[in-house]
C-alpha positions in Angstrom: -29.0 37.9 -30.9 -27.2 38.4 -27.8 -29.4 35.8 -25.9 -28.5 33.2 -28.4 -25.1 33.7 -27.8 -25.6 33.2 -24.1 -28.1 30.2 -24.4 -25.5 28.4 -26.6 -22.5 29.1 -24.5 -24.6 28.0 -21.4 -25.4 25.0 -23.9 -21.9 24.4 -24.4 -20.4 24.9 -20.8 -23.3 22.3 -19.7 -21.7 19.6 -22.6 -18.5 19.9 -21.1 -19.0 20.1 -17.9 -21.6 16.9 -18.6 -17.8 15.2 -20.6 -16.0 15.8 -17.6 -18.0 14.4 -14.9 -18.2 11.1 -16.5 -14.0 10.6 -16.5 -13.9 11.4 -12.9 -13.4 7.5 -11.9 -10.7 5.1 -12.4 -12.2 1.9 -14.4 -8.7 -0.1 -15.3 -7.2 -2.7 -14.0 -7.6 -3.3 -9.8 -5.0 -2.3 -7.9 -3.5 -3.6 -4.8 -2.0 -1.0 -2.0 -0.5 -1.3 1.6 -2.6 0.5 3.9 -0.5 3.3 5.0 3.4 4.8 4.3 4.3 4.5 8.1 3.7 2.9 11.3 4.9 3.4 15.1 5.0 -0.1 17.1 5.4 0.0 20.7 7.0 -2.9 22.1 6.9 -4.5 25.0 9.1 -3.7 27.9 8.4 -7.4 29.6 12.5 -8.9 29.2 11.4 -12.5 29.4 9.4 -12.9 26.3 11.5 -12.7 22.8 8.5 -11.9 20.8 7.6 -8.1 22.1 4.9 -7.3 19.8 2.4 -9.1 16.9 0.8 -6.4 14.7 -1.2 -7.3 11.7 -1.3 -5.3 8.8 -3.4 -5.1 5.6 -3.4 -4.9 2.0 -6.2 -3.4 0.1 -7.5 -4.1 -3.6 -8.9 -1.1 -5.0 -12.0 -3.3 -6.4 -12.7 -7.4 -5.2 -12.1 -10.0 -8.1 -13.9 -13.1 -8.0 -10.8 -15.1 -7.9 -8.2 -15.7 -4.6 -5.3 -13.3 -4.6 -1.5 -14.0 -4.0 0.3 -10.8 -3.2 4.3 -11.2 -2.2 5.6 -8.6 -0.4 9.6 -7.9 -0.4 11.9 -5.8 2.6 13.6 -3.0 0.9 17.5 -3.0 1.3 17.3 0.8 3.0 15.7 -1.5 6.1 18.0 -1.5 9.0 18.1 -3.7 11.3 18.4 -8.0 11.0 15.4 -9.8 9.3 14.8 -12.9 11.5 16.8 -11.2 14.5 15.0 -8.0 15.6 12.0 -8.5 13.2 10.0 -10.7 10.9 7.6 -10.0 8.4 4.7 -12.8 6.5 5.4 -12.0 3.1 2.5 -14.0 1.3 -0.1 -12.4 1.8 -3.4 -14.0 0.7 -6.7 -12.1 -0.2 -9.6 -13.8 -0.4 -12.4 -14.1 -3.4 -14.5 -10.7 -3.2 -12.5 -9.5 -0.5 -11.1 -6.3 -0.5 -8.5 -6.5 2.1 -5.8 -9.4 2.7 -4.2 -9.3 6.3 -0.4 -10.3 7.4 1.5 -10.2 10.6 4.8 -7.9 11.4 6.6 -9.6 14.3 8.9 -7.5 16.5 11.5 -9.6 18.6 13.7 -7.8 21.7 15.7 -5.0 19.8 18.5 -3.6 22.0 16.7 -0.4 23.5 20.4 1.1 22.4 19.4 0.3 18.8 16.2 0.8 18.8 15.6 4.4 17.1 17.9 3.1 14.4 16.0 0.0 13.7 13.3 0.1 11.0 11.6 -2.5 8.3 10.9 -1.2 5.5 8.4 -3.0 3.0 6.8 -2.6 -0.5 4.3 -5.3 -3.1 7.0 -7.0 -5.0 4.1 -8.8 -7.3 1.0 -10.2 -7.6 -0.1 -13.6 -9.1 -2.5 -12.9 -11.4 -1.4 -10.5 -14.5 -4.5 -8.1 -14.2 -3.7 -6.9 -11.1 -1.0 -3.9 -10.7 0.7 -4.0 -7.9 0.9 -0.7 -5.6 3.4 1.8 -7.2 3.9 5.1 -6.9 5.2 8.3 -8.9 3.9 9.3 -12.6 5.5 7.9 -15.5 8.0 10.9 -16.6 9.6 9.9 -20.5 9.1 6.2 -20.1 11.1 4.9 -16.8 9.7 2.9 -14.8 7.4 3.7 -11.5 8.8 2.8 -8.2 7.4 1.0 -5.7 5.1 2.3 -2.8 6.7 2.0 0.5 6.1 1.5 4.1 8.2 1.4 7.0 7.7 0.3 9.9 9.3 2.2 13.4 10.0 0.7 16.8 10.1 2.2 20.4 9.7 0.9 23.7 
């Protein structure tokens, strides 16, 4: 008797275990991400150029979709610093048919070196063009209220 209990808890154990290992990948919808929370870009120190630094970024899709993607990014209002004066930012960002990255470009203009460790762009996926795509959010859902977005700022030094 006691070995049937054993061999039907070891029966059971391998069941569950058997249940659990098949739940241990995400199948929804794809999901698009930036590729990191922060960046350091060193510009450069050359005064006669007003562009000091071109650094391209990426987006990622958690799975390819066999249509072209349109992902907008937005700058947060916690940025600081002058969009269009110390920095610019492409904010369409394309990603391609079965692709699983989309690429776009952070420009970095001369920032007084006074300002400089003040100055940061902060960015986050404002939407996506087609519907069954969730854009990158972070946080779990807590009685209803709404996730926020993933962030990622961007730091400048000389």
């Amino acid at each position: 008797m006691k070995y049937l209990y054993l061999s039907l808890l070891t029966l059971f154990l391998c069941a569950c275990n058997e249940i659990v290992s098949q739940d241990n990948f995400y199948t929804g919808n794809p999901f698009v991400s930036l590729s990191s929370d922060q960046s350091i870009l060193t510009l450069s120190n050359d005064a006669t150029k007003e562009i000091r630094l071109e650094y391209t970024d990426s987006i990622s899709i958690s799975s390819p979709i066999d249509k072209p993607l349109s992902v907008l990014l937005k700058v947060d209002a916690t940025s600081a610093g002058t969009l269009g004066e110390d920095y610019d930012i492409q904010t369409d960002v394309k990603i391609p048919a079965g692709s699983s990255y989309g690429y776009y470009k952070v420009t970095a203009k001369a920032i007084d070196k006074s300002k400089i460790t003040g100055t940061e762009l902060v960015i986050y996926i404002e939407s996506c063009d087609q519907p069954n795509v969730i854009p990158g959010m972070m946080g779990t859902k807590k009685n209803n209220e709404d996730r926020r977005p993933r962030l990622k700022t961007y730091l400048f030094k000389y």
